[in-house]
C-alpha positions in Angstrom: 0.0 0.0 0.0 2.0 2.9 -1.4 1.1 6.4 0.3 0.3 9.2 -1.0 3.0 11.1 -0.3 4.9 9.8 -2.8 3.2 8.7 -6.1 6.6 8.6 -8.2 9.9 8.0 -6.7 12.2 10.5 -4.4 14.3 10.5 -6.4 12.5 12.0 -9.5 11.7 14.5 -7.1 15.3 15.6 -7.1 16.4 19.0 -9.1 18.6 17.9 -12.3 21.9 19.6 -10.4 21.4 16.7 -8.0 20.3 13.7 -9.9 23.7 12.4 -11.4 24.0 10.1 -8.6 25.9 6.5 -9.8 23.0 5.0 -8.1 20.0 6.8 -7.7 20.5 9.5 -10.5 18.4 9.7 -13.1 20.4 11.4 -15.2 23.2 8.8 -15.2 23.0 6.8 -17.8 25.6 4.4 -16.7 23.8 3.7 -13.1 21.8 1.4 -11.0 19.2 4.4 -11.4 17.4 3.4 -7.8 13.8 4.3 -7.1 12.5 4.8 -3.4 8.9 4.6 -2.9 6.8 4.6 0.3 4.8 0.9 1.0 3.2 2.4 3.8 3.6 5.1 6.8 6.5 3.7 8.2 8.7 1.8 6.0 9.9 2.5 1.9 10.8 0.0 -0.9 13.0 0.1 -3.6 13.7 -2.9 -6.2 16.8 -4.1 -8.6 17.8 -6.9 -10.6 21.6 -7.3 -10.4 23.1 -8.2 -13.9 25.6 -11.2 -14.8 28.5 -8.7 -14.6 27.8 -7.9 -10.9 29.2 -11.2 -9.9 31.6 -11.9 -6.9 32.1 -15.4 -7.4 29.6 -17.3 -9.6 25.7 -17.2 -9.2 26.1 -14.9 -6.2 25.8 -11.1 -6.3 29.0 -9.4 -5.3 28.8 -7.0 -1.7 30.3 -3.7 -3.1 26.7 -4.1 -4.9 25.0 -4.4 -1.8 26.7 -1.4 0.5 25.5 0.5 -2.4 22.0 0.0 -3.0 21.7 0.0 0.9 23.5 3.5 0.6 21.3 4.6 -1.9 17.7 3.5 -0.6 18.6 4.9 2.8 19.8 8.1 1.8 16.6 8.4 -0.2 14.2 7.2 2.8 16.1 9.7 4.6 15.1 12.1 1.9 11.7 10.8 2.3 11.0 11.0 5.8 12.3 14.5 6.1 10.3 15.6 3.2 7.1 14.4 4.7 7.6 15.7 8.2 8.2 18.8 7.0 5.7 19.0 4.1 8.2 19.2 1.4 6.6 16.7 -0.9 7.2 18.8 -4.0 11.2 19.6 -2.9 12.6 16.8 -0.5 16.1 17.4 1.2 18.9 16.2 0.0 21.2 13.6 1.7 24.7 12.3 1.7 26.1 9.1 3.6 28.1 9.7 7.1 28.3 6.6 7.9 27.4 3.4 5.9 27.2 -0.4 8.0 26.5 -3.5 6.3 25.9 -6.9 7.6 26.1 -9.6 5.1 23.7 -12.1 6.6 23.6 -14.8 4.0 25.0 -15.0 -0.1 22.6 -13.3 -2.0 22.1 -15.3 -5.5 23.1 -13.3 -9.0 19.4 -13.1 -11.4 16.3 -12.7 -8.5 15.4 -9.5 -8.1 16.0 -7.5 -5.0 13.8 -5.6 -2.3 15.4 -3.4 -0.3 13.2 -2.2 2.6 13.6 1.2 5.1 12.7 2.6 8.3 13.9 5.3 9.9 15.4 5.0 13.1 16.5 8.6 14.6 15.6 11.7 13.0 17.4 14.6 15.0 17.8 17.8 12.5 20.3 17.5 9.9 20.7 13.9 10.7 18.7 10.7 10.4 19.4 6.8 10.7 18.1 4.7 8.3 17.7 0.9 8.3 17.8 -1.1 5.6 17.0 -4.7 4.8 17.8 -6.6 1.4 15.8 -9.6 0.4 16.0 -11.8 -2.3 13.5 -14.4 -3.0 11.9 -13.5 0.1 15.0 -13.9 2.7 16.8 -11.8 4.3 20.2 -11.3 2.7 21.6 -8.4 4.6 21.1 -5.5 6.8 22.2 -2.2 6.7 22.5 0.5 8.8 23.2 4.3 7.0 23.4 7.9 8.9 22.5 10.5 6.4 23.1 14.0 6.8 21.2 17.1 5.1 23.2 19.1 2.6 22.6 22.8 2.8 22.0 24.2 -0.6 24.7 26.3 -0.1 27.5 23.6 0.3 25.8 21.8 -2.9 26.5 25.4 -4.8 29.7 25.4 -3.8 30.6 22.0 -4.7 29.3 22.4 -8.2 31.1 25.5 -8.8 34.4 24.1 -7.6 33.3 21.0 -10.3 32.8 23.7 -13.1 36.4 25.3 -12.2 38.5 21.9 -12.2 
């Protein structure tokens, strides 16, 4: 049961200076292009079908993978999260990783695809814990566990200028 807080993804909510992301950018046509929707008032989904090249040892998806789509789907949850509370649904936050944990519970197998699940855990200002679960064909296959910070529009300005002078 999606909300309706979000009818398309946070991501797509995102201005164009901010959606080159290797793995939820839109813009990027080279990237896992990651989609966070809510599935209800507490927790969002986001799906992805690894491809034969993101192997780590035969039939088996390889973790560098993993820590990213965690990465990704909790810094958009975070995005979504502070975009509802604050009644931003139009213009979410954006958020980079602080801190990114990942427990790989069990091999996840190469072809099935993924369902990453998130919650947030702390919301305090600038900052909020995500946790993230990754199934595939409906187990658990590891847990994650990212802080996201808010990035002031200010510090995004002045990292794209400094990207235009290089």
């Amino acid at each position: 049961m999606q909300t309706t807080a979000f009818p398309v993804a946070i991501q797509d909510l995102y201005p164009d200076h901010l959606s080159h992301c290797y793995g939820c950018g839109r813009l990027n046509e080279h990237g896992y292009h990651i989609k966070t929707y809510w599935l209800d008032d507490e927790e969002t989904v986001a799906y992805f079908t690894p491809q034969p090249y993101h192997t780590a040892i035969p039939g088996y998806v390889y973790g560098g993978l993993i820590a990213s789509l965690i990465d990704c789907h909790g810094t958009g949850t975070a995005a979504a999260f502070a975009a509802r509370t604050r009644g931003q649904e139009d213009n979410p936050p954006r958020f980079l990783t602080a801190v990114l944990h990942v427990e790989y519970l069990k091999p996840t197998p190469l072809g099935p695809e993924l369902e990453l699940r998130g919650r947030a855990k702390e919301i305090s200002g600038r900052k909020i814990v995500v946790e993230v679960d990754l199934y595939a064909e409906g187990e658990l296959r590891a847990r994650g566990e990212v802080t996201c910070v808010e990035v002031p529009e200010r510090y995004i300005a002045d990292l794209l200028e400094r990207a235009r002078n290089t």
